[in-house]
C-alpha atoms as one frame of an Amber mdcrd trajectory, in Angstrom:
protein
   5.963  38.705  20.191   8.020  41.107  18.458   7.724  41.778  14.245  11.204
  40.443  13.688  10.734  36.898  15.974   7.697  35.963  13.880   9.281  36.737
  10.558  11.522  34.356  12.133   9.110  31.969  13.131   7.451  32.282  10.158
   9.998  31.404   7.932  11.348  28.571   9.987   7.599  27.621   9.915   7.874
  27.205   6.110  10.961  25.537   6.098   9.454  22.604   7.701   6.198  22.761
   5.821   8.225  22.754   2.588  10.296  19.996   3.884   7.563  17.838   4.288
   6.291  18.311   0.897   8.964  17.409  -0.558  11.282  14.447  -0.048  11.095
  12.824   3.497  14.089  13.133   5.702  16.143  10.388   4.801  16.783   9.708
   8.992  13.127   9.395   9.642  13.015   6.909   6.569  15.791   4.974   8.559
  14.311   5.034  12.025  11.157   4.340  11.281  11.713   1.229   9.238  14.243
   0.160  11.658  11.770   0.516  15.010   9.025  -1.480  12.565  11.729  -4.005
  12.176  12.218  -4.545  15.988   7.925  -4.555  16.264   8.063  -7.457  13.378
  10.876  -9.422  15.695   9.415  -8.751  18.602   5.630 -10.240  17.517   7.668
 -13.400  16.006   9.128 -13.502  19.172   6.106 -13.411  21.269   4.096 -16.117
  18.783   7.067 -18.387  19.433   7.193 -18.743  23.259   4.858 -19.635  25.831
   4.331 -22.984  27.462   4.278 -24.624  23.739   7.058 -23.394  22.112   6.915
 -23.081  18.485  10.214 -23.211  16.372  10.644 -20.952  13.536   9.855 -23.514
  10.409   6.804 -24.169  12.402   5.460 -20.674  13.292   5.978 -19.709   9.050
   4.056 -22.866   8.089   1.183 -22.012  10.524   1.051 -18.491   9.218   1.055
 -19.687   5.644  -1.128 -22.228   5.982   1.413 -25.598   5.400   0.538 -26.238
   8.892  -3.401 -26.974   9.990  -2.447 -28.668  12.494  -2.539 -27.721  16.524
   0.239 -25.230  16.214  -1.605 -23.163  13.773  -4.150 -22.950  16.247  -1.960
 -21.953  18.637  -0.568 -19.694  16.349  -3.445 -17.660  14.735  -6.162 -18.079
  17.392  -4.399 -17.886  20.958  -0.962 -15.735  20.298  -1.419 -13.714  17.065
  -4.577 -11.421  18.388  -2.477 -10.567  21.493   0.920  -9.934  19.218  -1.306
  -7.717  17.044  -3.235  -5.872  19.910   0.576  -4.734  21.439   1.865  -3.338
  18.464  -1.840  -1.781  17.013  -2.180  -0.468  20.241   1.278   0.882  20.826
   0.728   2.220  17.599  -2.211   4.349  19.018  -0.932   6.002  22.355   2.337
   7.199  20.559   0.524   8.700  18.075  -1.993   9.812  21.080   1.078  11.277
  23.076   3.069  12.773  19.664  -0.311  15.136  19.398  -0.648  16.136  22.711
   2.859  17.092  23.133   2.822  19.223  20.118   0.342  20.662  20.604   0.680
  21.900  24.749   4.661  22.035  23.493   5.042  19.786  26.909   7.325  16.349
  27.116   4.599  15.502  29.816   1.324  16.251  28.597   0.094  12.651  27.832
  -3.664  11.335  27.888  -2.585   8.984  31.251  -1.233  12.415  32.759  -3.870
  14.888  31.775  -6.701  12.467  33.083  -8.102  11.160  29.684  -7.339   7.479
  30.638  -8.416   7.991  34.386 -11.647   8.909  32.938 -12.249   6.164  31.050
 -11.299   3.709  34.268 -14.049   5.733  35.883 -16.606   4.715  33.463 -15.357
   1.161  33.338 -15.451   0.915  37.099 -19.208   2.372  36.900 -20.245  -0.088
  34.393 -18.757  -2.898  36.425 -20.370  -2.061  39.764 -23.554  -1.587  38.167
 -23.636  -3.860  35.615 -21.443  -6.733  36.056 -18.103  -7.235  34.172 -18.868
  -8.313  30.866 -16.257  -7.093  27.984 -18.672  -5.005  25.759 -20.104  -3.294
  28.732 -16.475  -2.444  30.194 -15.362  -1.350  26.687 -18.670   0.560  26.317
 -18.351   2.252  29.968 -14.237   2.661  29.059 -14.997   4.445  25.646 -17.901
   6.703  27.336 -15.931   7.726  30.199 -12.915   8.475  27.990 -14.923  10.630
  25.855 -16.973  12.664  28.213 -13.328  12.941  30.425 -12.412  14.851  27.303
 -14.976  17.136  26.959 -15.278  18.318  30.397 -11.599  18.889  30.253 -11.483
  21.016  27.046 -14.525  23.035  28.222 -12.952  23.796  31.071 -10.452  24.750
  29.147 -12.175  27.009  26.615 -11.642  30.111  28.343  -9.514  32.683  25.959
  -8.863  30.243  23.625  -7.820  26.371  24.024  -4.467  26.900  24.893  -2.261
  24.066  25.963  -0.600  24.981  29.585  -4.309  25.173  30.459  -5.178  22.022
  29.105  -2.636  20.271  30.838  -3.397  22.303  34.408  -6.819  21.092  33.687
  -6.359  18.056  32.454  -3.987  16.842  36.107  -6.924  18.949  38.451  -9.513
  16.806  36.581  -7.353  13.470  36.753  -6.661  14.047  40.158 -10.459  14.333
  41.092 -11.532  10.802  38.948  -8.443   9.160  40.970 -10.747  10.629  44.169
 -13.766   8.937  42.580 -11.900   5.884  41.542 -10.623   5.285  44.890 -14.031
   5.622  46.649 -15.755   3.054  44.568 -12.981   0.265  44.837 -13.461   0.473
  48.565 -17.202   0.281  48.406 -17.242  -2.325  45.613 -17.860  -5.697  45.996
 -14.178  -7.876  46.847 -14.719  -9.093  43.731 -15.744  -7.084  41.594 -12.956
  -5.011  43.123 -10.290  -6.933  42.963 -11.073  -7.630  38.982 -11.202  -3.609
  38.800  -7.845  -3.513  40.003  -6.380  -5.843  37.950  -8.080  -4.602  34.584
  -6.744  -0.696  35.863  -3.039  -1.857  35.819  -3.736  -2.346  32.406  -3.806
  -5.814  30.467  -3.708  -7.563  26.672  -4.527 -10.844  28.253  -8.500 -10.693
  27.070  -7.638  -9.441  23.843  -9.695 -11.258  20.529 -10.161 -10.739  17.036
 -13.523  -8.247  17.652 -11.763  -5.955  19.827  -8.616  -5.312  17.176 -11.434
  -4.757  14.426 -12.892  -2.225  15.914  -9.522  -0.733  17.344  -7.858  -0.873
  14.035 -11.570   0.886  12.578 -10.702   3.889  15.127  -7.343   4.352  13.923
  -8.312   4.115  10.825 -10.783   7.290  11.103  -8.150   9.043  13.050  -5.253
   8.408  10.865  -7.678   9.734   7.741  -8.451  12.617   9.949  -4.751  13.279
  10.785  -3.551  12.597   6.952  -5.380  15.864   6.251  -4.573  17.946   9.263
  -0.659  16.555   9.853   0.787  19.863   8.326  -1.095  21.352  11.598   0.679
  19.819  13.992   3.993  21.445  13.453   2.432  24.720  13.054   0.806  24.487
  16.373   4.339  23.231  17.871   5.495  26.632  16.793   3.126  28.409  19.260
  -0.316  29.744  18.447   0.632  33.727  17.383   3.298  31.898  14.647   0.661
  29.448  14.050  -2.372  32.352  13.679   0.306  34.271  11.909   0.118  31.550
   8.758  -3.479  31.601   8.441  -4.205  28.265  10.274  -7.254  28.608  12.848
  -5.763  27.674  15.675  -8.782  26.981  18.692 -10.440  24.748  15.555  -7.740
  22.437  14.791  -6.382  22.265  18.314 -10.109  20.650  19.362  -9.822  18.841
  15.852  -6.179  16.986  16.873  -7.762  16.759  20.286 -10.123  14.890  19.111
  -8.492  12.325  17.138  -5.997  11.816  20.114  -8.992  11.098  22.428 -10.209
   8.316  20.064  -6.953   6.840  19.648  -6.470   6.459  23.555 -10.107   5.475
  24.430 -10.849   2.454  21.541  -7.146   1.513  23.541  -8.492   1.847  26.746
 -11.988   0.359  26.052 -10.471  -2.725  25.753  -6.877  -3.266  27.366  -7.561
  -0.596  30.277  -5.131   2.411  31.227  -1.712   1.337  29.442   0.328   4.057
  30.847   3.355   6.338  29.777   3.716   4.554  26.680   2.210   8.170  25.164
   4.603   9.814  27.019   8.001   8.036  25.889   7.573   7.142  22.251   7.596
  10.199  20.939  11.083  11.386  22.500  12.236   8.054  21.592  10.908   8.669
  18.158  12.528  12.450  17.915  15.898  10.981  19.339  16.061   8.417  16.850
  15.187  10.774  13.935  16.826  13.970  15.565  13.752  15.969  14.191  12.949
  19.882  15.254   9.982  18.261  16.090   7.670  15.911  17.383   7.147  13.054
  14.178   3.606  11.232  14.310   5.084   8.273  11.950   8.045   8.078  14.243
   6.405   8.179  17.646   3.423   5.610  16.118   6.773   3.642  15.425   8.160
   3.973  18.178   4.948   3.317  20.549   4.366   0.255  18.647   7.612  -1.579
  19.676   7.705  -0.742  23.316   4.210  -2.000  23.893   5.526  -5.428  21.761
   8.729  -5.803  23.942   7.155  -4.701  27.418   4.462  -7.223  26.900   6.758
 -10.063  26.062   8.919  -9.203  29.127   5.183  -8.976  30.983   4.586 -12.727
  29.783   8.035 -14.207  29.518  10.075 -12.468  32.024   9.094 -13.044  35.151
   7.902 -16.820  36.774   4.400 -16.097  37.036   3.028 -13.398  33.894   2.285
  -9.475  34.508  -0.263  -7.253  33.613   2.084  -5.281  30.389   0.978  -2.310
  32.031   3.147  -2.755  35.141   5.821  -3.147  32.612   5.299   0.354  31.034
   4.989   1.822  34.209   8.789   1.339  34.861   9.199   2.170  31.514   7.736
   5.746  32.093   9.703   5.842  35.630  12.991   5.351  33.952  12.124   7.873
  31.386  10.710  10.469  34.003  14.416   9.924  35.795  16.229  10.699  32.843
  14.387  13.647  31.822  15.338  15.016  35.310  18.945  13.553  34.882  19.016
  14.915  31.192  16.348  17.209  30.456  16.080  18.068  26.786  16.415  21.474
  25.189  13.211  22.613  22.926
């Protein structure tokens, strides 16, 4: 890179930083409160039907307690952890996918493409052969096999520097091997045990309870501290590393430290709803469409990954005449937007 292109990059590099210390973009004000909007219909939406269907009078008094009746049992204890769990863990993978993108500068390097999610099937599949399939010890086995997933991946990936085509070369060799491994012990396992595998691999809200969004909402909660520090990062590293270097910001450190935070996001996700895929992948070019951004927006993507994961699963429950797994749902959500980045491929 030549002197004048990273005087260039430099100063374009400041223009966004002092952008974001100063007044928000007023678009990315807009967007975001409108795709929170659509999240806030969509979990009214998803309270309200179902086999007893609750009008709206009658799904405000349960909330606000004028109702302690049956409906607010319905309400608060059957529908409203599963209407939380979609749009706190929609939340999650588009902020997952907005970090990994940056950061590899690649529309496709997601957690469910770069073998972070296959991982932690592994280790839930382990845990259930060998164990049995209770909840804790599939969220336990999910979260472990997530985590270690990671780590082999960025060692691998150590080598000159964590740079992010390697990461993503790694990440699809390594995902492609667990798939291997994932394969083998569904056709050794037990019918089923295997056929309870498969169903929690599609990936599924339908065992979601109050314990599992506490300590999903206590991961994003560490992560989004983590990020609130380090955000100003992520648009350096979107730059490239020598523009990046060039301001002062240790690059190998905070890519492993935004890494990291990703990888918790997807796994406390994971632990307990199994491999949701490709909603990392499309929320954050929903999220920089929407805002029309020069670059990837956490607060828009977290947006954005919390309504598709509210309206896919109400389409997974209400849609069809027999309800779907929500991840089968996102998966033709990611196809579609897979064909239209080949249709319409986007200029960075």
């Amino acid at each position: 890179m030549n002197a004048t292109t990273a005087s260039a990059g430099r100063a374009y590099l400041h223009l966004r930083i002092g952008r974001a210390r100063g007044r928000t973009p007023r678009r990315l004000v807009l967007a975001c409160l409108a795709m929170l909007l659509l999240t806030l219909l969509g979990t009214a939406v998803a309270l309200s039907l179902g086999d007893y269907p609750i009008p709206p009078d009658q799904l405000v008094a349960a909330l606000t307690g004028a109702d302690a009746g049956f409906t607010r049992t319905v309400v608060l204890e059957w529908r409203l952890p599963r209407a939380l769990a979609a749009a706190l863990f929609g939340l999650a993978l588009g902020a997952a996918g907005a970090i990994f993108q940056a950061i590899t500068r690649n529309p496709l390097a997601t957690p469910d493409i770069i073998g972070f999610t296959t991982g932690s099937y592994t280790g839930a599949l382990l845990v259930m052969v060998t164990f049995g399939s209770s909840l804790l010890g599939i969220a336990t086995g999910a979260l472990a096999g997530g985590l270690a997933t990671a780590s082999v991946i960025m060692a691998l990936s150590m080598r000159r520097g964590l740079r992010g085509t390697r990461l993503v070369v790694v990440g699809i060799g390594v995902s492609a091997a667990l798939a291997g491994v994932n394969a083998w012990i569904l056709r050794t396992a037990e019918m089923e045990i295997a056929f309870s595998a498969s169903a929690w691999g599609v990936g599924t809200l339908s065992r979601i309870l109050a314990p599992q969004l506490l300590l999903t909402a206590s991961a994003i909660t560490v992560a989004g501290t983590v990020l609130a520090a380090t955000g100003r990062s992520l648009a350096q590293l979107e730059l490239g590393d020598e523009i990046a270097a060039s301001s002062g910001l240790r690059v190998t450190s905070m890519r492993v430290t935004l890494i990291a935070c990703a990888v918790l996001l997807v796994a406390a996700v994971t632990a307990f709803a199994g491999p949701i895929a490709f909603i990392a992948l499309a929320a954050p070019a929903i999220g920089q469409r929407l805002t029309r951004a020069p670059g990837i927006s956490l607060a828009a993507s977290a947006c954005a990954g919390a309504m598709l994961l509210t309206w896919a699963d109400i389409v997974a429950q209400h849609g069809f005449p027999h309800p779907l797994p929500v991840g089968i749902i996102t998966i033709v959500i990611g196809g579609a937007y897979l064909l239209s980045l080949l249709l319409f491929p986007r200029t960075r």
